[in-house]
C-alpha positions in Angstrom: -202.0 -79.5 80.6 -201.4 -77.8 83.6 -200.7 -74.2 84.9 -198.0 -73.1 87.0 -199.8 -71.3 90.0 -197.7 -69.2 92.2 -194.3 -68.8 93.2 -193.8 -67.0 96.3 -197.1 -65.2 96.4 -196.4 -64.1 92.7 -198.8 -65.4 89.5 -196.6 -67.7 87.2 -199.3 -68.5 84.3 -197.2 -70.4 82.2 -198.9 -73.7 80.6 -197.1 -77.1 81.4 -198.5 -79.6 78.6 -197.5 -83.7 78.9 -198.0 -86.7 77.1 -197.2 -90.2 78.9 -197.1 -93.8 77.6 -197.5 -97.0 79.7 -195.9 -100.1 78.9 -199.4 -101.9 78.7 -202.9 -101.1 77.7 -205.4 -100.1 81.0 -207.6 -102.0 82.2 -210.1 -99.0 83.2 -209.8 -95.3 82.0 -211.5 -92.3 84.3 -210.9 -89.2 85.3 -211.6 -87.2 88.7 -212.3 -83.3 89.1 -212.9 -82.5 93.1 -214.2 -85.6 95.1 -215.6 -87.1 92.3 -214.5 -89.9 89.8 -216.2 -90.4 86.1 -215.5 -92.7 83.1 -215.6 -89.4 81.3 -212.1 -89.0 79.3 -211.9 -85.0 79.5 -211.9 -83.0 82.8 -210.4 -79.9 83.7 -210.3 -77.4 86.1 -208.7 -77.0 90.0 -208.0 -80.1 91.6 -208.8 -82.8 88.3 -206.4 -85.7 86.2 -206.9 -88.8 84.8 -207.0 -92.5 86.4 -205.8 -95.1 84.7 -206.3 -98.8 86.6 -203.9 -101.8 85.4 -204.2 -105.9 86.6 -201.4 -106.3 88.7 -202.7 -109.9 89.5 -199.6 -111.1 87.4 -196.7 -108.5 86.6 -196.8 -106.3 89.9 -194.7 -103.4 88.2 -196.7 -100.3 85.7 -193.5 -98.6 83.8 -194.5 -95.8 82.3 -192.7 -92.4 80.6 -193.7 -89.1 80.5 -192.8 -85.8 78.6 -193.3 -82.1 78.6 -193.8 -79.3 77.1 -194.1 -75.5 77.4 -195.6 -75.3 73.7 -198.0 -77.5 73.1 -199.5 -81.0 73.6 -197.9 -82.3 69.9 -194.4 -80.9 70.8 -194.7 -82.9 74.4 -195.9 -86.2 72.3 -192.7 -85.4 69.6 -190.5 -84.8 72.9 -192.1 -87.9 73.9 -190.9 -89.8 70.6 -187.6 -88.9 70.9 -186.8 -90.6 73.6 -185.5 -94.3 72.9 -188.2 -96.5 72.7 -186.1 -99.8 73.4 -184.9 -98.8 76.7 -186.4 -100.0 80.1 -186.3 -98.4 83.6 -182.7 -100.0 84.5 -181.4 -98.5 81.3 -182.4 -95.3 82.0 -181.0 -95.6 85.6 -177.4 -96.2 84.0 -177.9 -93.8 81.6 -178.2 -90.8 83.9 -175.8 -92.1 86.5 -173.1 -92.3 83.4 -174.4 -88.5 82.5 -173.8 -87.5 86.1 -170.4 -89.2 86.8 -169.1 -87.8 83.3 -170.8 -83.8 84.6 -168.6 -84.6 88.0 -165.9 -85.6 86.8 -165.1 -82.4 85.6 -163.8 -82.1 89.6 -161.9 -84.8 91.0 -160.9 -84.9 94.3 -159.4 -87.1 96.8 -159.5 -87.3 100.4 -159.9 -90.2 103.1 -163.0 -88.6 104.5 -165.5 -90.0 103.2 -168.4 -87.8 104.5 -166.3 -84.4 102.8 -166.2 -86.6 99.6 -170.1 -86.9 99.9 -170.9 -83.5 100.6 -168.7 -82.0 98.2 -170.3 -84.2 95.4 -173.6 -83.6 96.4 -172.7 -79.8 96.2 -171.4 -79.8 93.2 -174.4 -81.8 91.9 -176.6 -79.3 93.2 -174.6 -76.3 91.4 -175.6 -78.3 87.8 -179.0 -78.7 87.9 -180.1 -75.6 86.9 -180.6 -73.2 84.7 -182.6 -76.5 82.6 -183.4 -76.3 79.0 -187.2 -75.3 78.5 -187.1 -75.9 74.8 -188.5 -78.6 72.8 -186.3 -81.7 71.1 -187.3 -79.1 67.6 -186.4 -76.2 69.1 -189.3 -74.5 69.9 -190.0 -72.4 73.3 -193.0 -70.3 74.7 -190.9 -66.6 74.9 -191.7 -64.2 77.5 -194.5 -62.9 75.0 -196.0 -65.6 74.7 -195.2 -65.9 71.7 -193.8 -69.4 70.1 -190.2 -68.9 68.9 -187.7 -71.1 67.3 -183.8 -70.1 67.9 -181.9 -73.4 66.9 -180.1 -73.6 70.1 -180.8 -74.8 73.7 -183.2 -72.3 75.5 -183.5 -72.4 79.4 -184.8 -70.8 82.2 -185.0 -71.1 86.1 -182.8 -68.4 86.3 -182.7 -67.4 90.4 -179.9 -64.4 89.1 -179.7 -62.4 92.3 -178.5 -65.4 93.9 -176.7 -67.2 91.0 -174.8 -64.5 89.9 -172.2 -64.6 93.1 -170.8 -68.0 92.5 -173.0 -70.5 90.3 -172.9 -68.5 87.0 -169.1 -68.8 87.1 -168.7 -72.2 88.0 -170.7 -73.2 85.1 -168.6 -71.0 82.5 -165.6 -72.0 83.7 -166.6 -75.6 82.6 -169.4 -75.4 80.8 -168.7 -72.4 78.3 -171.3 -73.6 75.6 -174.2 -74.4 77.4 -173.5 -71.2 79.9 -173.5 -68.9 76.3 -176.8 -70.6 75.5 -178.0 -69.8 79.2 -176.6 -66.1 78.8 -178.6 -66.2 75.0 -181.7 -67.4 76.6 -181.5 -64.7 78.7 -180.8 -62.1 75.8 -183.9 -63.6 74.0 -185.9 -63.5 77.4 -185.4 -59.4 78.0 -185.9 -59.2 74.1 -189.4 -60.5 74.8 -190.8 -59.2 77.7 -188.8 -56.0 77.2 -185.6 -56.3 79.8 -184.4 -58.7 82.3 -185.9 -60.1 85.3 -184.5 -61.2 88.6 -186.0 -64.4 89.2 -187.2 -66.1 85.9 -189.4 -69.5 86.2 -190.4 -71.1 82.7 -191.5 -68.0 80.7 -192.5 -65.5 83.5 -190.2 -63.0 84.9 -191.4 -63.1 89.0 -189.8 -59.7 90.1 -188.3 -62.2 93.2 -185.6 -59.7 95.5 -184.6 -56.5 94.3 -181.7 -54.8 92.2 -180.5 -55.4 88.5 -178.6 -58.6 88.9 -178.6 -60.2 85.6 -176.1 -57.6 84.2 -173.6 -59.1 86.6 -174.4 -62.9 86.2 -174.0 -62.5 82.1 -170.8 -59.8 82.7 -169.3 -62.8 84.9 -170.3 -65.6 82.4 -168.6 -63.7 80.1 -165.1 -62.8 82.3 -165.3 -66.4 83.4 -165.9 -67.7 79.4 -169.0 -68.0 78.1 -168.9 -65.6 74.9 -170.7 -67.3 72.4 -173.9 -64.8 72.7 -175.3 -61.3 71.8 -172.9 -59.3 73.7 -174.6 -56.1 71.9 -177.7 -56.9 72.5 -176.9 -57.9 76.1 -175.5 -54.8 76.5 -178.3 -52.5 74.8 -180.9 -54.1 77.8 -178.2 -53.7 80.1 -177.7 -49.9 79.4 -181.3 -49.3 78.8 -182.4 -50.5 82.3 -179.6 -48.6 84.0 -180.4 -45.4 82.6 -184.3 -45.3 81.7 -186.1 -45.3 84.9 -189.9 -47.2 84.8 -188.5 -50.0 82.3 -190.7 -52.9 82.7 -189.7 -56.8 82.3 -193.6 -58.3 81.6 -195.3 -56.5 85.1 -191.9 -56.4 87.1 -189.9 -53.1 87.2 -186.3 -53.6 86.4 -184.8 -51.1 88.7 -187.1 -49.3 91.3 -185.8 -45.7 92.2 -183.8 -45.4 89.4 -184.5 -42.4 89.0 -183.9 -41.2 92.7 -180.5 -43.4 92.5 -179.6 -41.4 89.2 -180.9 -37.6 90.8 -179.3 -38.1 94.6 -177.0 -40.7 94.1 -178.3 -42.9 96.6 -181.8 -44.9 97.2 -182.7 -47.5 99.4 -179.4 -49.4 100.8 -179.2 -52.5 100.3 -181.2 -52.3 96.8 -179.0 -49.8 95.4 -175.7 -51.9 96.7 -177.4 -54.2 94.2 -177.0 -51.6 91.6 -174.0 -50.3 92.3 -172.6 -54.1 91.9 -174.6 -54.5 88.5 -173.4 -51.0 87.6 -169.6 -51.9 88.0 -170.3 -55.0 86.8 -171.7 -53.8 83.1 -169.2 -51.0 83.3 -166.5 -53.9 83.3 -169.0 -56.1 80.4 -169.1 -52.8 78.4 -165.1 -52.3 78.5 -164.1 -56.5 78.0 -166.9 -57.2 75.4 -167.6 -54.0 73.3 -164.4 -51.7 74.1 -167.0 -49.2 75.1 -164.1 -47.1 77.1 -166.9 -44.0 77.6 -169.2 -46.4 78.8 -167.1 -48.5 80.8 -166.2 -45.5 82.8 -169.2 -44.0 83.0 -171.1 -47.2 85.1 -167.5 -47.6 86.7 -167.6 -44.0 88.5 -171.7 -44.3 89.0 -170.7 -47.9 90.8 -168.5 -45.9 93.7 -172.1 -44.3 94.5 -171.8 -46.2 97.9 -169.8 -43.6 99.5 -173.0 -41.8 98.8 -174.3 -44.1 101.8 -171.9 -44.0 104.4 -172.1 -42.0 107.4 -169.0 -40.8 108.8 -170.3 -40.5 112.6 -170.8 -43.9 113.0 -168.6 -45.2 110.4 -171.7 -47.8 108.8 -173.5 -47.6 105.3 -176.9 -46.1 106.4 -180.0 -45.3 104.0 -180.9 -41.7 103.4 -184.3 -40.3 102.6 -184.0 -38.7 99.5 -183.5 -34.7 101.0 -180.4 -36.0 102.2 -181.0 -36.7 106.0 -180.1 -40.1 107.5 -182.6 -42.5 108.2 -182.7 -44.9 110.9 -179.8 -47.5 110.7 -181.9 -50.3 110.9 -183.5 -49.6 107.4 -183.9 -50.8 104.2 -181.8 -53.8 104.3 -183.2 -57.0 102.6 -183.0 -60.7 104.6 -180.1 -59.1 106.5 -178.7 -56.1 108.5 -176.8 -53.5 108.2 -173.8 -55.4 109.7 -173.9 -58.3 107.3 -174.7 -55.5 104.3 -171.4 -53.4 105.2 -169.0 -55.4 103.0 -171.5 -56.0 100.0 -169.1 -53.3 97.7 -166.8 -56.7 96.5 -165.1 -54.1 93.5 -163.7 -52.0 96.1 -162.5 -53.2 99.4 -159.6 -51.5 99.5 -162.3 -48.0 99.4 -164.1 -49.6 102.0 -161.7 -50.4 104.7 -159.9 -46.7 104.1 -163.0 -45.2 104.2 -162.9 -46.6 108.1 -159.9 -46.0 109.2 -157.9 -48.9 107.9 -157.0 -52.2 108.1 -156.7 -53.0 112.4 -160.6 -51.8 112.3 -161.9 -53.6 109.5 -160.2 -56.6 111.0 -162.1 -55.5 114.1 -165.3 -55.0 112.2 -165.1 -58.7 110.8 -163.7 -60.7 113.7 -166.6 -59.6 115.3 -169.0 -60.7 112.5 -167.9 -63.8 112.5 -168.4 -64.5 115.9 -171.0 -66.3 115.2 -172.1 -67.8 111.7 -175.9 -68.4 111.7 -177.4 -65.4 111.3 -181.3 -65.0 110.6 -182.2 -62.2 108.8 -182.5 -60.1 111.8 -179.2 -60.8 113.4 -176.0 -58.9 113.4 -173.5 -61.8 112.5 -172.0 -63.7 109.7 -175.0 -65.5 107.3 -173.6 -68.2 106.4 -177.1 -69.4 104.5 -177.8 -66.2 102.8 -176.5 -64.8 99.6 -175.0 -61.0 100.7 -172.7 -62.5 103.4 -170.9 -65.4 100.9 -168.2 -63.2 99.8 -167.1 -61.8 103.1 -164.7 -64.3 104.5 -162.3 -63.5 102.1 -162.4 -59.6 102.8 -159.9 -60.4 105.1 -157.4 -61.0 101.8 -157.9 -57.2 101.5 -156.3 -56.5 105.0 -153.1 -58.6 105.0 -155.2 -61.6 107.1 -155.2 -64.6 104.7 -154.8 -66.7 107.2 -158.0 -65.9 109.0 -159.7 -66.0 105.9 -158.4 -69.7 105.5 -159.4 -69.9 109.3 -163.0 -68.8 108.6 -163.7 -70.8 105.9 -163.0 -73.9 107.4 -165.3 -73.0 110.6 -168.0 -72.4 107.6 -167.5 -76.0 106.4 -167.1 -77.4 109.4 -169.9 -76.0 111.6 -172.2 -75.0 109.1 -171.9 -78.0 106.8 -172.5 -81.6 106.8 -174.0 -84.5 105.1 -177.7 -85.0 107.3 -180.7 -84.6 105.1 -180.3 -80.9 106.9 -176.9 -80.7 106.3 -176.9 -77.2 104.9 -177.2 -73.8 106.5 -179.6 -72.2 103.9 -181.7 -72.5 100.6 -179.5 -73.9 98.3 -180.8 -71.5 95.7 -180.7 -73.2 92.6 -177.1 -74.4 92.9 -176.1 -70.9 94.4 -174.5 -72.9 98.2 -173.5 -75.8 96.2 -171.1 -73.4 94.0 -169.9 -71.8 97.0 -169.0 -74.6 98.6 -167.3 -75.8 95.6 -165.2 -72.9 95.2 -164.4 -72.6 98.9 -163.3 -76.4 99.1 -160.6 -75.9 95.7 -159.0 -72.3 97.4 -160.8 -70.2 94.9 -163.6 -67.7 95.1 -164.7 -65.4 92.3 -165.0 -62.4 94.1 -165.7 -59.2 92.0 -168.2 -58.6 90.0 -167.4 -59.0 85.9 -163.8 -59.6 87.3 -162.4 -63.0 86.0 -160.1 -64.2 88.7 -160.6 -65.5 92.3 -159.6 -64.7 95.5 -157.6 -67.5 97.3 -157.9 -69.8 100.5 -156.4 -72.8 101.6 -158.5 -75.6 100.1 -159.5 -78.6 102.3 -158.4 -81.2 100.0 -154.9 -82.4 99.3 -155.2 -83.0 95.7 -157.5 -81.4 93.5 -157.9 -81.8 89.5 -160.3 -80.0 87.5 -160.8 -81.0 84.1 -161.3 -77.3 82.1 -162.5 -77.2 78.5 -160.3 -78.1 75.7 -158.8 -81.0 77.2 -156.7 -78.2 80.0 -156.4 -79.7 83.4 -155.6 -77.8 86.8 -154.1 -79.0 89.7 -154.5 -77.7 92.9 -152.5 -79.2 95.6 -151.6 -78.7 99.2 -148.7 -80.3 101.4 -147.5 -79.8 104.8 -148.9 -79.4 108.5 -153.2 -78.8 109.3 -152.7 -75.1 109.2 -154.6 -72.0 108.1 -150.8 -70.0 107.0 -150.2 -70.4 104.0 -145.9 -70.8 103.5 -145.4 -70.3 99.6 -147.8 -70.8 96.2 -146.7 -71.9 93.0 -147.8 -72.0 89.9 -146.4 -74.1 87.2 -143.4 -73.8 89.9 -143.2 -70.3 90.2 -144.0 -67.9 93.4 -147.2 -66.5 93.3 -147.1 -64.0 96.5 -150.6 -62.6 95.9 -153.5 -63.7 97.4 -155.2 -63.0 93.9 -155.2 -64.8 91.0 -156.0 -63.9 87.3 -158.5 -66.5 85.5 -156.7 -66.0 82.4 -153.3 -67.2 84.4 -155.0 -70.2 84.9 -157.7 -71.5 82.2 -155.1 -73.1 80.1 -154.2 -75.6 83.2 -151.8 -75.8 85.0 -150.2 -76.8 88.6 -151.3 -74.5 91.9 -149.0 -75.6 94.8 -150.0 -74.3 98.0 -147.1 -75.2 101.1 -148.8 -74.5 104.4 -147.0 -74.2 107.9 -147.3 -73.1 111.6 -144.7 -70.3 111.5 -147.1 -67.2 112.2 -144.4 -65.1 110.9 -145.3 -66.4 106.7 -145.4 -63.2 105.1 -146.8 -64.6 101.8 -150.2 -62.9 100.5 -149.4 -59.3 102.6 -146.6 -58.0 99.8 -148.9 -57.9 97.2 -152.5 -55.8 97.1 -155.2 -57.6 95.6 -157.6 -55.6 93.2 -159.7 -53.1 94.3 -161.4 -50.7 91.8 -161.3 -46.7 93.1 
């Protein structure tokens, strides 16, 4: 076996055991620890493994197959086992291609360009690969404990949650309800084990990576978006517990730092508690669609407008305070961004947000200038197109009676930002985190509020879209009429749809969306109609 190491700068302990097989015997069996080779059969420690030496002289090719385990070394051997022995290399090769093209399939589009094609697949490919089952072929996984535990249903992990949670999470309920419920159980089990949940999760080992409580809103939108086949009590007991009990642990990670100073002054640190003001809207919403916990619901609902604790009416900006009350220096407390790219993070509330300074004409303002440029490192006052707390922001501009500009801005993001190089990205993908976003920009929809099923709308850059929802349901998205970014009139199922909202339960039975675009600036479609905002 091996051990995990670190994963950025944090201890990950957990035990990776294997088992391989070769498809002939070895000529020569040693091992090596350091510099050194032996014909000794055990080694261990830093820096060690086994060599095995094969005559090549006639059949050039060594096939061989390998398993895993976070249990044991017999479970990796039975994993191992499984497999089907019969199959060569080739057959394995068709095998996963066939697996893939059936997974993709569940999002057909066409388009003559080709390179769009390519990175929209390889997107979407990138949004499925994670969370990954950790469990054994019987069932068993290593729980947060370390403990061995045996739930009779796919467990997983590699759970990046304060990035997953703003797109990936409800991609893969929307089409993948039953294996997103055993993702949401696995986390229930998880926070069972190591006593709440974490924010970055890697095999059995919560990391404490980022900051705020963000796996309240990636189960909440799981749920909104229809994964329900899990614990929703028990969800919500670890939910409640860490949003009210300050110095809760998950393993050696506190679940929310300054809980307590969030609870007593209503404000902590700004960009962490924007965090938990999302995650507390978010299980406010879980508490109300789940449990019909009404008390509840508005309880975390009210606590979740705490960001007009933070803003600072002589300069019109959300701005940390120190915990007597006086402002701090603007340029605080705001994680991998500023407090320009920070401003919109309240995605429950727009409406709030742009009142709060001074209406729409500024907040249009406030954003054209934003997006005046795209790339932003963490230090830099524009748009981030390649970091999680700016993905939502192009279609704040819905909330002001601008779709077009939010159609506008999205296809400068694809177009500038994206491509299909080796490089052809403009961040960490996350764990599938960009590849969903770019999914969800490219079919016109974008899950925007937290625990909230439904999307907020944009011009898709494909003509013809077909998504293939469970239960044999199919949607189609479709565009016709001249390159523009104004949209003319939406249908669905042939009837006007003025909003520039859509409900997911409108939707997740199939369906036809028709968007009719054109050049006449005067469209008034989308600016009748308010989407949601939650006061």
């Amino acid at each position: 076996f091996t051990k995990g190491g670190e994963f950025c700068g944090t201890e990950v302990p957990y035990k990776i055991y294997f088992a391989a097989e070769f498809d002939r015997p070895a000529s020569k069996i040693g091992t090596w620890n350091g510099r050194n080779l032996s014909n000794q059969l055990v080694s261990e420690g830093r820096n060690s493994g086994g060599i095995f030496t094969f005559d090549t002289s006639i059949e050039k090719n060594v096939n061989y197959r390998i398993a895993i385990s976070f249990v044991s070394i017999e479970n990796a051997k039975e994993n191992l086992a499984s497999e089907n022995l019969g199959l060569v290399f080739e057959d394995y090769v068709a095998n996963t291609k066939n697996t893939w093209d059936e997974h993709l399939s569940k999002i057909q589009v066409n388009s003559e360009n080709k390179d769009r094609l390519k990175q929209f697949y390889t997107h979407f490919y990138h949004s499925l690969v994670h969370p990954n089952i950790v469990s054994d072929v019987n069932g068993d996984y290593m729980g947060a404990d370390f403990k061995k535990y045996n739930k009779k249903r796919d467990h997983y992990s590699s759970f990046s949650v304060w990035d997953t949670y703003r797109t990936q999470a409800q991609l893969l309920a929307m089409l993948f309800p039953e294996e997103s419920s055993d993702m949401m159980q696995s986390l229930v089990n998880f926070a069972e084990e190591a006593g709440g949940y974490g924010r970055w999760i890697l095999a059995n080992i919560e990391t404490g990576i980022m900051q705020g409580d963000p796996t309240p809103i990636l189960i909440s939108n799981s749920y909104a978006f229809g994964a329900k086949d899990f614990d929703h009590e028990k969800a919500y007991h670890y939910m409640y517990k860490a949003a009210t009990i300050p110095r809760l642990y998950s393993q050696n990670q506190e679940i929310r730092p300054y809980l307590e100073e969030y609870i007593n002054n209503g404000h902590t640190f700004a960009s962490m508690m924007l965090e938990y003001t999302s995650s507390d809207f978010a299980i406010g919403q879980f508490a109300k669609q789940a449990l019909s916990k009404a008390s509840d619901a508005n309880m975390f609902i009210e606590r979740s407008q705490n960001w007009r604790n933070i803003y600072n009416p002589k300069i019109k900006w959300l701005n940390s305070k120190f915990p007597n009350g006086v402002w701090k220096n603007i340029t605080h407390d705001w994680r991998e961004g500023t407090y320009k790219n920070y401003f919109w993070m309240v995605p429950y509330n727009l409406k709030g947000l742009v009142d709060i300074i001074g209406g729409n004409q500024i907040a249009e303002n406030r954003l054209d200038t934003l997006f005046t440029r795209l790339d932003a490192r963490y230090e830099d006052d524009w748009f981030a197109s390649g970091n999680e707390p700016d993905f939502h922001v192009p279609w704040a501009y819905n909330w002001i009676t601008k779709p077009e500009k939010t159609s506008q801005t999205i296809n400068r993001i694809l177009s500038e930002e994206y491509d299909s190089n080796p490089n052809g990205l403009p961040g960490n993908d996350d764990l599938g985190t960009m590849g969903a976003w770019y999914v969800f920009a490219s079919i016109g929809l974008y899950p925007m509020i937290p625990g909230i099923g439904g999307f907020s709308i944009n011009i898709p850059q494909f003509q013809d879209i077909l998504i293939n929802l469970p239960n044999d349901k199919q949607l189609k998205i479709t565009k016709k009429g001249p390159d523009s970014f104004i949209v003319d009139s939406l249908t669905f199922d042939k009837k006007l749809h003025n909003s520039t909202w859509i409900d997911w339960n409108k939707i997740n039975k199939g369906g036809a969306l028709h968007f009719e675009t054109t050049d006449n600036k005067k469209s008034n479609w989308g600016k009748s109609i308010a989407p949601p905002s939650f006061n």
